[in-house]
PAZAPA-4460 file (N, C-alpha, C; in steps of 0.05 Angstrom, whole numbers, plus 32768, in hexadecimal, padded with zeros to 4 digits):
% residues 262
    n_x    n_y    n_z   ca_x   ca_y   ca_z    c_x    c_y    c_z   seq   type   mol
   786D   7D2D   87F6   7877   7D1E   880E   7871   7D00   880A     1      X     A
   7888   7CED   8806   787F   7CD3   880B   786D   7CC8   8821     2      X     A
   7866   7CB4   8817   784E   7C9F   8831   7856   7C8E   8838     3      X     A
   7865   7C87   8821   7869   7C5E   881C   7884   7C60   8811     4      X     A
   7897   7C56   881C   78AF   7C49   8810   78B7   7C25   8814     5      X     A
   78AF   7C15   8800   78AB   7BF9   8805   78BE   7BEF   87F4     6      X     A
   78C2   7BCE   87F4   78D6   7BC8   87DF   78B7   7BA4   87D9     7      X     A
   78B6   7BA8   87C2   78A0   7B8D   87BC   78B6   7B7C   87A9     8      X     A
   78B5   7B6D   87A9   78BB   7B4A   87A3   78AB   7B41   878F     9      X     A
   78B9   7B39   8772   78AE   7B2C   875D   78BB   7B15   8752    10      X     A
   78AD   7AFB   874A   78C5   7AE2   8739   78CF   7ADC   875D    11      X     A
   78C0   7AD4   876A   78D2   7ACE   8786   78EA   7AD1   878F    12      X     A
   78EF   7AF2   878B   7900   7AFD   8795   7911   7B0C   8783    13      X     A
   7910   7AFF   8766   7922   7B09   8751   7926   7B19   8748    14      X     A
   7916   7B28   8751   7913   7B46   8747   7900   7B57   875E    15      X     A
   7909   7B66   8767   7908   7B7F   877A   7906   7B95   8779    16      X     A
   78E4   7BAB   8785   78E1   7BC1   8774   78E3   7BD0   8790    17      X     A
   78ED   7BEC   8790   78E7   7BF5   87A4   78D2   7C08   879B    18      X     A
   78C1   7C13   87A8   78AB   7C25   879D   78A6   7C37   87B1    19      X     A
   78AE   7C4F   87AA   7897   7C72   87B7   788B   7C73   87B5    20      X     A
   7875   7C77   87CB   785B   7C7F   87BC   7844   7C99   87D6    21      X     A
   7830   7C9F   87C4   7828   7CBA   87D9   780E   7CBF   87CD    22      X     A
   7803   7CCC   87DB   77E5   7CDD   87C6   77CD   7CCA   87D3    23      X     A
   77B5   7CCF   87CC   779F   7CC3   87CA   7793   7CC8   87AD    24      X     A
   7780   7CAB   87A4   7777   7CBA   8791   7774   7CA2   877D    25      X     A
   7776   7CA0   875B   777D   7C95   874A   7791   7C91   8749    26      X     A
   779E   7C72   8749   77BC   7C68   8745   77C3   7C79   8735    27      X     A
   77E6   7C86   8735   77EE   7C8E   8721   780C   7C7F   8723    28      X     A
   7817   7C78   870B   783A   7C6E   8712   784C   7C7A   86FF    29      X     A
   7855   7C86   870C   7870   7C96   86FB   788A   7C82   86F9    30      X     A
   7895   7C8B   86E8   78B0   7C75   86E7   78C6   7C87   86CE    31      X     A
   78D2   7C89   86E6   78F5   7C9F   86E5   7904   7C92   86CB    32      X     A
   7911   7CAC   86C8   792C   7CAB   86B6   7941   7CA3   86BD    33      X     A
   795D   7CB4   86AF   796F   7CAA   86B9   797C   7CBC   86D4    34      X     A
   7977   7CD6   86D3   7982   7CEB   86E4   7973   7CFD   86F0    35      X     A
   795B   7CE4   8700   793E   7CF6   8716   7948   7CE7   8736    36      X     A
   7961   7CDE   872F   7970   7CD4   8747   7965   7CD0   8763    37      X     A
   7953   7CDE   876D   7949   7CD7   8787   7927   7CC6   8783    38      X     A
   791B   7CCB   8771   7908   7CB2   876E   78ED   7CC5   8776    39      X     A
   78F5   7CE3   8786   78D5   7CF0   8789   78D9   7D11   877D    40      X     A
   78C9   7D1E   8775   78D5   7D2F   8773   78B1   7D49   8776    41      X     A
   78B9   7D63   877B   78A7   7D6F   8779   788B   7D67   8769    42      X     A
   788E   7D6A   874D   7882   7D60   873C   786F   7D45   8741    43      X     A
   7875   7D35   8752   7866   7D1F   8755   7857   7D23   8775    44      X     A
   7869   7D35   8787   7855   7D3E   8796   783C   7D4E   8794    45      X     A
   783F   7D5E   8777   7829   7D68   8776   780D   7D55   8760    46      X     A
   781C   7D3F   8756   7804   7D2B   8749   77FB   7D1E   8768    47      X     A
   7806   7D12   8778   7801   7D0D   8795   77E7   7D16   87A8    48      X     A
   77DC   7D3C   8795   77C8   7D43   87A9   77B1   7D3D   879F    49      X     A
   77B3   7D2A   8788   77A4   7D1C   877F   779D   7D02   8772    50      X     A
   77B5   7CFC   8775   77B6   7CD3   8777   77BF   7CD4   8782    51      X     A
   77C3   7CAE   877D   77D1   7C9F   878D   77EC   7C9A   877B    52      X     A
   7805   7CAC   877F   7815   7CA4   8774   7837   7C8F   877D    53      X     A
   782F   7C81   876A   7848   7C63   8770   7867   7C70   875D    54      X     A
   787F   7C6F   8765   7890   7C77   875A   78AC   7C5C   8761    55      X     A
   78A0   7C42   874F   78B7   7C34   8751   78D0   7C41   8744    56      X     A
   78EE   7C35   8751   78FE   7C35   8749   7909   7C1B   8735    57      X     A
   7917   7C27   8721   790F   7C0E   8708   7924   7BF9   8718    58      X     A
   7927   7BD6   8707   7932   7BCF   8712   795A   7BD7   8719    59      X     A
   7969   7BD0   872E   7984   7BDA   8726   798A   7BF2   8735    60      X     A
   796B   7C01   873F   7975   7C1F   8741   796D   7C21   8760    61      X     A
   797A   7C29   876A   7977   7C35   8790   7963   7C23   87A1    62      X     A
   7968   7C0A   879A   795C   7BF2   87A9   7954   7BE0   87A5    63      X     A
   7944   7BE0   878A   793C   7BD3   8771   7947   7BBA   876B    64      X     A
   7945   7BA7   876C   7961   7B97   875A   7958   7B87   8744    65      X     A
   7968   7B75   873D   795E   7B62   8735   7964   7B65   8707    66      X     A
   796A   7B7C   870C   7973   7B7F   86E4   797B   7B73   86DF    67      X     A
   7991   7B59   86E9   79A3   7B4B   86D9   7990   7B3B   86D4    68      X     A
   7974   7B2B   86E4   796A   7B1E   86D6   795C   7B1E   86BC    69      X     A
   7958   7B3D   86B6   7937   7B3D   86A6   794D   7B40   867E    70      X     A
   793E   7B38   8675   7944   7B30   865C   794F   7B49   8641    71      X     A
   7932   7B5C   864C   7932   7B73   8634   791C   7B80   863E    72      X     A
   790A   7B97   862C   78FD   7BA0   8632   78E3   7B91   8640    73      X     A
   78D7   7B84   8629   78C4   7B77   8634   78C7   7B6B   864A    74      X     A
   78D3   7B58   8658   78E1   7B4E   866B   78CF   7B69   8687    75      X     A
   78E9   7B82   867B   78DB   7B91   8690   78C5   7B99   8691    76      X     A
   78B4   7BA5   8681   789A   7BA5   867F   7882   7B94   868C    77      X     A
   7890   7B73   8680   787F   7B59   8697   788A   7B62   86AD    78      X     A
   789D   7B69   86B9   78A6   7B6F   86D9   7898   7B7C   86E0    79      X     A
   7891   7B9E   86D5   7884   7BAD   86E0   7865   7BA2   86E4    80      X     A
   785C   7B91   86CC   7841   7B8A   86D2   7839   7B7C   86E5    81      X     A
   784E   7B61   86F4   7857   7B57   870B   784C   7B70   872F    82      X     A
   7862   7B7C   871D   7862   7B9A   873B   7843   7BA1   8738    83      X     A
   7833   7BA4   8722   7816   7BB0   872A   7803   7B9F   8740    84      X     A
   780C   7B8D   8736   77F8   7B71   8749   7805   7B71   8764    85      X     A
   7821   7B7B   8769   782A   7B7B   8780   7817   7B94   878D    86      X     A
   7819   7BAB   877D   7811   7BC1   878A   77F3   7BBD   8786    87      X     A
   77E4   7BAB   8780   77C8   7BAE   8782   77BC   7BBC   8777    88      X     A
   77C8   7BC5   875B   77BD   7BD9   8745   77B4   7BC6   8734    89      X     A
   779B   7BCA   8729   7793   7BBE   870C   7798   7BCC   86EE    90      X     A
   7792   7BE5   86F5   779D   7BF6   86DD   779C   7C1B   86E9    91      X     A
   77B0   7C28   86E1   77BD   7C41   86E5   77C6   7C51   86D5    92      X     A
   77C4   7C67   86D9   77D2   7C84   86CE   77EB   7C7B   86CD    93      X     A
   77FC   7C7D   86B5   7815   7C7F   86B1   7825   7C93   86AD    94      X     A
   7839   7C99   86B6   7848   7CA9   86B3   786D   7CAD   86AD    95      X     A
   7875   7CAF   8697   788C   7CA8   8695   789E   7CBD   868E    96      X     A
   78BB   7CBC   869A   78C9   7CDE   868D   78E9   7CC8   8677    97      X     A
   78E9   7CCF   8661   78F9   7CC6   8656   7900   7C9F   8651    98      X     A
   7908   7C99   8660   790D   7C79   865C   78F5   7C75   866E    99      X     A
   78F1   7C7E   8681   78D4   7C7C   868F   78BD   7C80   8680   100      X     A
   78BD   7C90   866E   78A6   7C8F   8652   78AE   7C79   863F   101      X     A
   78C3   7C6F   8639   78C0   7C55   8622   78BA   7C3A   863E   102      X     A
   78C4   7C43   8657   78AF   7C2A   8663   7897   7C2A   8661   103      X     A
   7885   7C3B   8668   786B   7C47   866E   7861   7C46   8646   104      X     A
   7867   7C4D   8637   785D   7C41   8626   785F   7C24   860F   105      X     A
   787E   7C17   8617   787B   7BF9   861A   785C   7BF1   8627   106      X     A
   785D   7C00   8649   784B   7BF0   8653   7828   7BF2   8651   107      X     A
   7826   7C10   8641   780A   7C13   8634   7805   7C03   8617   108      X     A
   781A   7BF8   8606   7818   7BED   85F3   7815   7BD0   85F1   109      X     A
   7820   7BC9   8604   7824   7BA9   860E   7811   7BA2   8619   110      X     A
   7809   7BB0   8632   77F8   7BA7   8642   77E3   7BBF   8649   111      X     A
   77D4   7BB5   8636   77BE   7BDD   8633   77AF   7BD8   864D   112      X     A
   77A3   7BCA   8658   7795   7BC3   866E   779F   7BD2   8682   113      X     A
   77B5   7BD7   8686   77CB   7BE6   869C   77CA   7C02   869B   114      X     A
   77C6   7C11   8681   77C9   7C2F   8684   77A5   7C37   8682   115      X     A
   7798   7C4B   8690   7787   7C5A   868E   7792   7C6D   867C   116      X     A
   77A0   7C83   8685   77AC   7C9C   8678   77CF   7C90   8675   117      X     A
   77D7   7C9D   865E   77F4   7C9E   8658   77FD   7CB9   865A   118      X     A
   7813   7CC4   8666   7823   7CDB   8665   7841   7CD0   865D   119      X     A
   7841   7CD4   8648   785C   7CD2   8645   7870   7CF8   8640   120      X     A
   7884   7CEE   8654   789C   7D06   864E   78AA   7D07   8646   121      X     A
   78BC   7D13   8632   78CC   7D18   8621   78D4   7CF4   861A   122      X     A
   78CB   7CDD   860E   78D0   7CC7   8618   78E7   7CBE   85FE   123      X     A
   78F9   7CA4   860D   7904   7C9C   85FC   78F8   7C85   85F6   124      X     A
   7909   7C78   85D2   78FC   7C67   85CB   78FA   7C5E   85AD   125      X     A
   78FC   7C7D   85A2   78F9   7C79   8581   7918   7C87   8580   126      X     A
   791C   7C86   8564   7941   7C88   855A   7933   7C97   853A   127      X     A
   7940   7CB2   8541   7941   7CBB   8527   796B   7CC8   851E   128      X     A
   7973   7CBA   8502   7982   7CC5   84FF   798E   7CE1   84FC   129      X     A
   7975   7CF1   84F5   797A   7D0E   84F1   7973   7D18   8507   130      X     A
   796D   7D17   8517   7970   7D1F   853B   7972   7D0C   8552   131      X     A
   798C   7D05   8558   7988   7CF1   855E   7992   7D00   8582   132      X     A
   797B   7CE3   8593   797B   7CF6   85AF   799C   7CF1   85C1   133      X     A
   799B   7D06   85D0   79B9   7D00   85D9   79B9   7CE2   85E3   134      X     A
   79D5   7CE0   85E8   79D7   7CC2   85FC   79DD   7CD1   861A   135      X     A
   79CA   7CCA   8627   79CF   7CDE   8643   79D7   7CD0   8658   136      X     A
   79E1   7CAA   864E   79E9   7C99   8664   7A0E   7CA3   865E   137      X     A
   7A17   7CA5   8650   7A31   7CA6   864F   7A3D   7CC6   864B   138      X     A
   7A29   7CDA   864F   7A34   7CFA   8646   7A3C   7CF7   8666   139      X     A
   7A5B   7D0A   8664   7A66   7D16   867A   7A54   7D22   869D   140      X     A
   7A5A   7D18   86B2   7A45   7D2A   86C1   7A45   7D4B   86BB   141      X     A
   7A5E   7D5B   86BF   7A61   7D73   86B8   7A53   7D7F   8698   142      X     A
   7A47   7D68   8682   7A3B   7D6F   866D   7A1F   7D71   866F   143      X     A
   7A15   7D65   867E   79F7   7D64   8683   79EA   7D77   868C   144      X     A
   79EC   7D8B   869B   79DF   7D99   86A6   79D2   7DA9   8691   145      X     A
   79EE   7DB8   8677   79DE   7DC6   865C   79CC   7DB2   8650   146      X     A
   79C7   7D9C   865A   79BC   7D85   8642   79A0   7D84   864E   147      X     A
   79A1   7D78   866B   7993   7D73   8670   7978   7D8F   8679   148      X     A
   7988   7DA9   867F   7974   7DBB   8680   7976   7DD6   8679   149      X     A
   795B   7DE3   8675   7955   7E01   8662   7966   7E0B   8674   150      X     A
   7970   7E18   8680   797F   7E2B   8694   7996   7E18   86A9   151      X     A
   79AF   7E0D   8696   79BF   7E06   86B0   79CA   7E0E   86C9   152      X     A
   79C7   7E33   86C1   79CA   7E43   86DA   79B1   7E47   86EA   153      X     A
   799D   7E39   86ED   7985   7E36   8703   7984   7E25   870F   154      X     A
   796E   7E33   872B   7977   7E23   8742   7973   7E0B   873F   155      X     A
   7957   7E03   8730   7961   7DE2   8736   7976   7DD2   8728   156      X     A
   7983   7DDB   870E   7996   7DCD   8705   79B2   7DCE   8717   157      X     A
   79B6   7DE1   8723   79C3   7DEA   8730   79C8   7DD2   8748   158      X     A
   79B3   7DD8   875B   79AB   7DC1   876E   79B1   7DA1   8763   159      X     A
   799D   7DA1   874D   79AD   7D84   8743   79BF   7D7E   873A   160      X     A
   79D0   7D8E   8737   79F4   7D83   872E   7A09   7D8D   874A   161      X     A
   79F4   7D98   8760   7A09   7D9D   8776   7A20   7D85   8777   162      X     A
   7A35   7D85   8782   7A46   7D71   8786   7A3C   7D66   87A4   163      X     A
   7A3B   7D4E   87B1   7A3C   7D42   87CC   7A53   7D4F   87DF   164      X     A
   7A46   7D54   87F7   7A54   7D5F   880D   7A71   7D53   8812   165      X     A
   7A70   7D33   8812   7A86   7D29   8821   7A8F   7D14   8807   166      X     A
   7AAD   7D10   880E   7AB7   7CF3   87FF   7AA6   7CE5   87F9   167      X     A
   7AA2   7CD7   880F   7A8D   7CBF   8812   7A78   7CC2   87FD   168      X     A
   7A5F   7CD8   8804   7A4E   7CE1   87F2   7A55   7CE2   87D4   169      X     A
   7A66   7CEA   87D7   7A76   7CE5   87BD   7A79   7CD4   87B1   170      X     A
   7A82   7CBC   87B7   7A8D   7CA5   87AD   7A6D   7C99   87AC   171      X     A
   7A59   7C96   87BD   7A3A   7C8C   87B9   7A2E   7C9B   87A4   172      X     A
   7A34   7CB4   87A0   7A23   7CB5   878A   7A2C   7CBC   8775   173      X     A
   7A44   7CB5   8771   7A54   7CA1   875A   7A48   7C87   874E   174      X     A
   7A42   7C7C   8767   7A43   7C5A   8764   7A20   7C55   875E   175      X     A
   7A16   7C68   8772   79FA   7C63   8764   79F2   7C6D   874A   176      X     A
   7A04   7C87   8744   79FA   7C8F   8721   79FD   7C76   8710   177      X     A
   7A1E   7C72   871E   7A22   7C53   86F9   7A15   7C44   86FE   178      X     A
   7A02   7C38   871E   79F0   7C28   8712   79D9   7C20   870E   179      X     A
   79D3   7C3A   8711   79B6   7C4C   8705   79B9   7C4C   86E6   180      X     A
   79C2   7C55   86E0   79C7   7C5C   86C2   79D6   7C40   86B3   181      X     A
   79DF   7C29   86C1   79E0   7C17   86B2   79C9   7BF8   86B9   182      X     A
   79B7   7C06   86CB   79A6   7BED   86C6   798D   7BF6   86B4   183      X     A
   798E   7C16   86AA   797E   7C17   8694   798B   7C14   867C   184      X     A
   79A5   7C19   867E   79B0   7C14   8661   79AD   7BFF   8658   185      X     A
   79A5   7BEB   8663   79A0   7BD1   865C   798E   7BD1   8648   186      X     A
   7976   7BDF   8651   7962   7BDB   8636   7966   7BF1   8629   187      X     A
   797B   7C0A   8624   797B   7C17   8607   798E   7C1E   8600   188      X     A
   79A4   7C0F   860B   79C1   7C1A   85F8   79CD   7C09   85E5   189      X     A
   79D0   7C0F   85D1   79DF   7C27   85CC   79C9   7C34   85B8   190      X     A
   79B5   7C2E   85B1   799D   7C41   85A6   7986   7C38   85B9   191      X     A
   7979   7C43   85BD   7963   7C4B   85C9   794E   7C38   85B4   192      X     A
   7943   7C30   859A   7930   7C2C   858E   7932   7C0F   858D   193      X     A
   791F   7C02   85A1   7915   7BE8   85A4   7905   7BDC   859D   194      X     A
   78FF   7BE2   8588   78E5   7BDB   8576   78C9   7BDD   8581   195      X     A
   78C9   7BFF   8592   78B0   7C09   859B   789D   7C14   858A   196      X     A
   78A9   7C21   856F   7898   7C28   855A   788F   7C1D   8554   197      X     A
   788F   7C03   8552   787D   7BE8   8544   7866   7BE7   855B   198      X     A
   786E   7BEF   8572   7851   7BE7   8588   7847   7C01   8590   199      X     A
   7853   7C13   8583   7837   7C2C   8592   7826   7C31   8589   200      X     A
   7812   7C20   856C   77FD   7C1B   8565   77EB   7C14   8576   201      X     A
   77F7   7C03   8585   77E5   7BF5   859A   77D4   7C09   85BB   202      X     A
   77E6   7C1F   85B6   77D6   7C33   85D2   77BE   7C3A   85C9   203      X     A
   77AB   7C34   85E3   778F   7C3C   85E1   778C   7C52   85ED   204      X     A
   77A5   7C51   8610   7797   7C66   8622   779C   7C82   860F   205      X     A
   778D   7C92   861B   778B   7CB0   8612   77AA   7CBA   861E   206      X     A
   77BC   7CC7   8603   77D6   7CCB   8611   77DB   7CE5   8615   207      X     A
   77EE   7CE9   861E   77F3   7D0E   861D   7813   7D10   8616   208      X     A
   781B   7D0F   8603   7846   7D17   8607   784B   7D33   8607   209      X     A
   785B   7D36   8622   7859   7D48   862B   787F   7D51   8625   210      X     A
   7880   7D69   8619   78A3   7D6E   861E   78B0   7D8C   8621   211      X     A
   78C3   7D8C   8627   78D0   7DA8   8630   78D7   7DB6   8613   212      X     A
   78CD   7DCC   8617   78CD   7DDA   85F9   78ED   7DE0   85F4   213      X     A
   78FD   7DE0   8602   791C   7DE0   8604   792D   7DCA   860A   214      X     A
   791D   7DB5   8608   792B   7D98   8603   7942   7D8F   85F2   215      X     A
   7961   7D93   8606   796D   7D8D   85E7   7980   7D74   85F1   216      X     A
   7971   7D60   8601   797E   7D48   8608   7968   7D31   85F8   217      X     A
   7951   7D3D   85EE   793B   7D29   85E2   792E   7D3F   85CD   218      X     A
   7936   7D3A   85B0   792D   7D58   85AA   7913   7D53   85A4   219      X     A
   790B   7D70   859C   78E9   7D72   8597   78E2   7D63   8589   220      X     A
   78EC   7D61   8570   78E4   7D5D   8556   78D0   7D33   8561   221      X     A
   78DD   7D2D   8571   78D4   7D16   857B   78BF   7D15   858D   222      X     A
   78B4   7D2B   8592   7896   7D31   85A2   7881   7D2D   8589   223      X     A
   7884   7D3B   8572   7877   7D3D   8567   786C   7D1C   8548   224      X     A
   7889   7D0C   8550   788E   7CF5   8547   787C   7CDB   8553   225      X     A
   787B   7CE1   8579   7869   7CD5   858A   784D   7CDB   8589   226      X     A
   7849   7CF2   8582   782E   7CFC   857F   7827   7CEB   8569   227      X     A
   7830   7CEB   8552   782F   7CDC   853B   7823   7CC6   853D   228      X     A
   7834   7CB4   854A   7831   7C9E   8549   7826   7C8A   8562   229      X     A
   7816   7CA0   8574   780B   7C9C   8589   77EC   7CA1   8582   230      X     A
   77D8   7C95   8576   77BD   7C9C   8571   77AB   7CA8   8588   231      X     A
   77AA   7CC7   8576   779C   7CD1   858D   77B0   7CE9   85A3   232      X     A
   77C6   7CE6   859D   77D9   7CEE   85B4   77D6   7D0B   85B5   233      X     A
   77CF   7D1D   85D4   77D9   7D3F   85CF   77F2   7D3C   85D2   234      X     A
   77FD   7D59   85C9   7822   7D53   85D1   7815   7D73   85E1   235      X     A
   782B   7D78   85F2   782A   7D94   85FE   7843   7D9B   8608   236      X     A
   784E   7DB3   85FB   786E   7DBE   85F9   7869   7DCB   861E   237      X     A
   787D   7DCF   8631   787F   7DD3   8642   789B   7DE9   8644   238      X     A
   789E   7E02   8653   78B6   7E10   8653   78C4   7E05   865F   239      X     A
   78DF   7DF9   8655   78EE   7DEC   8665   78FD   7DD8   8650   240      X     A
   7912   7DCC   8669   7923   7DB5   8653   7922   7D99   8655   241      X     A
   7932   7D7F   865E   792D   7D69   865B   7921   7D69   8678   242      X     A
   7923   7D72   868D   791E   7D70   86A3   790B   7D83   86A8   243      X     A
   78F8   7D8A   8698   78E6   7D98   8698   78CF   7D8F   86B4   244      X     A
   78CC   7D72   86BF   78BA   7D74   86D4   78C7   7D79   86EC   245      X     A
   78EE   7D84   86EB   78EE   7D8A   8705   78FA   7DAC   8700   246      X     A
   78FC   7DAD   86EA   78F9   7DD5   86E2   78DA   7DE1   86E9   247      X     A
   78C9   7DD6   86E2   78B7   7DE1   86D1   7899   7DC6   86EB   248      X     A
   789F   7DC2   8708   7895   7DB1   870F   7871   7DBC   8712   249      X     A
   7869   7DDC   8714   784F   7DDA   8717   783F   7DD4   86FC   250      X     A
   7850   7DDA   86E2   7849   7DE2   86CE   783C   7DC6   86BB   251      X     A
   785B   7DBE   86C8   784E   7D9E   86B9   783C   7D8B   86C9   252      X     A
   7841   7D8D   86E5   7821   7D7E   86F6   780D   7D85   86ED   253      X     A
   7804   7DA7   86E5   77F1   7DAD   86DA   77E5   7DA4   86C0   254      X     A
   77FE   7D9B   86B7   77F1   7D99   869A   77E9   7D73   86A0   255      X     A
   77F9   7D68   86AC   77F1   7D51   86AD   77DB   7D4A   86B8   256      X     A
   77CF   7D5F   86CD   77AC   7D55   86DD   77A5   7D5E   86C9   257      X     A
   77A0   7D70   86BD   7791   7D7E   86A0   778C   7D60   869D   258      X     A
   77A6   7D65   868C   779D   7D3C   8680   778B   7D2E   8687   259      X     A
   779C   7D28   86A1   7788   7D0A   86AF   7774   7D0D   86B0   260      X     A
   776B   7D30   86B8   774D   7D37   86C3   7730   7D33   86AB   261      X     A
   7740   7D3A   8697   7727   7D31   8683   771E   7D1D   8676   262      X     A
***
C-alpha cells in the first residue's frame, strides 16, 4: 500500500521526479524497467514491511519529466543523486529490475557513497554478441508476453497484457507506453552497452544479481557475466522469467531481505 505519492523538483525545475514510496525502516529505492507500468507492485509491498521504500518514476515516465534535458547516462545518474538530497537520503539499499539495474549500478559505481546493499535484477547494460538480450523497446505488444514471462498463460501475465476497458483507455495507454519506453531508450538504444563494464570495478556495496531461471528476454548466460565482474557478487536463479518479481513476488522479496538482512 502506498503512503506517499509526491512529485520533487531538481536544476530549478528542469527536471521532475515523481516518487512512491511506503514501509518503515532502512531507505530502500527501487527503480523500474520498461514494462512494470504502474510504478508499485506486490513485490515492493512486501520490501515495505520492512523499509522505507522510495519508487521514483524515471525521468519521461507517468509524471516525471524533464529527459529532454539530461545528456546520457551519467547526466541521469547526477539527477538521481540530486533526487536523494531531495528525499533526505544520504545513502540506500538499491534496487533495480533491468534498465533499473544498469541505473542502480551506474549509481553504485559512480557514486558508491549512495548504495549500502546492491540488488540488481536481471539488469541491462553489458552486450554480448553470442547472446544477445532481446530489444524489448521495439518487440510487438502481442510478442512480449512469451518474452517477457515463464508461463504466458498465467494469471499474472495474463492480467498484464489484459487490453483497457474503453477507447479512451485505450488510446492512454498507447500514449503512455511510447513514452515510457522512449524516454529510456534514450540511454540504451540501439545497444544497451554504455561503457558500464569499464565501471563495475568500482562497486563496493555487497551485491546480490538476482534472475529468473527462465529468462529469455535477458538471458542467463549474463547473470553469471555480472557476477563476474561484480567483486564479490551472489547471483541467485529464481523460478520464473523476465518478470520474475511480479511472477514469483514472495520468492524474490525473500531472497532480497535474505540479502539485505545479513
Amino acid at each position: 500500500m502506498i503512503d506517499d505519492d509526491r512529485t520533487l523538483d531538481i536544476r530549478e525545475g528542469a527536471v521532475r521526479f515523481r516518487v512512491l514510496s511506503a514501509g518503515r525502516g532502512p531507505h530502500l529505492v527501487s527503480f523500474h524497467s520498461f514494462h512494470e507500468r504502474g510504478g508499485w507492485s506486490p513485490f515492493l509491498d512486501r520490501l515495505a514491511a520492512r523499509y522505507t521504500v522510495h519508487a521514483p518514476f524515471h525521468p519521461g515516465v507517468q509524471g516525471s519529466s524533464g529527459v529532454e534535458t539530461l545528456d546520457d547516462v551519467l547526466d541521469l545518474v547526477l539527477a538521481y543523486d540530486e533526487l536523494f538530497d531531495r528525499l533526505g537520503i544520504g545513502a540506500a539499499h538499491l534496487v533495480g529490475h533491468f534498465f533499473g539495474g544498469m541505473v542502480a549500478a551506474e549509481l553504485a559505481a559512480t557514486l558508491r557513497q549512495r548504495a549500502v546493499k546492491l540488488v540488481l535484477v536481471s539488469p541491462l547494460g553489458l552486450w554480448r554478441d553470442d547472446a544477445p538480450s532481446q530489444d524489448l523497446l521495439i518487440l510487438p505488444q502481442e510478442d512480449l508476453p512469451a518474452v517477457l514471462f515463464r508461463d504466458p498463460a498465467s494469471e499474472v501475465a495474463r492480467r498484464w497484457a489484459a487490453a483497457p476497458q474503453t477507447e479512451e483507455e485505450t488510446l492512454a495507454a498507447q500514449i503512455e507506453s511510447i513514452q515510457r519506453r522512449a524516454s529510456m531508450a534514450k540511454f540504451v538504444w540501439p545497444i544497451p552497452d554504455k561503457g558500464l563494464q569499464k565501471r563495475l570495478h568500482r562497486i563496493t556495496a555487497p551485491t546480490l544479481v538476482l534472475w529468473g531461471d527462465a529468462d529469455r528476454a535477458n538471458p542467463v548466460v549474463y547473470a553469471e557475466e555480472w557476477q563476474r565482474r561484480v567483486k564479490g557478487a551472489a547471483l541467485l536463479l529464481v523460478p520464473g522469467g523476465h518478470m520474475v518479481l511480479h511472477e514469483a513476488p514472495d520468492a524474490a522479496a525473500a531472497a532480497v531481505m535474505e540479502f539485505l538482512g545479513t
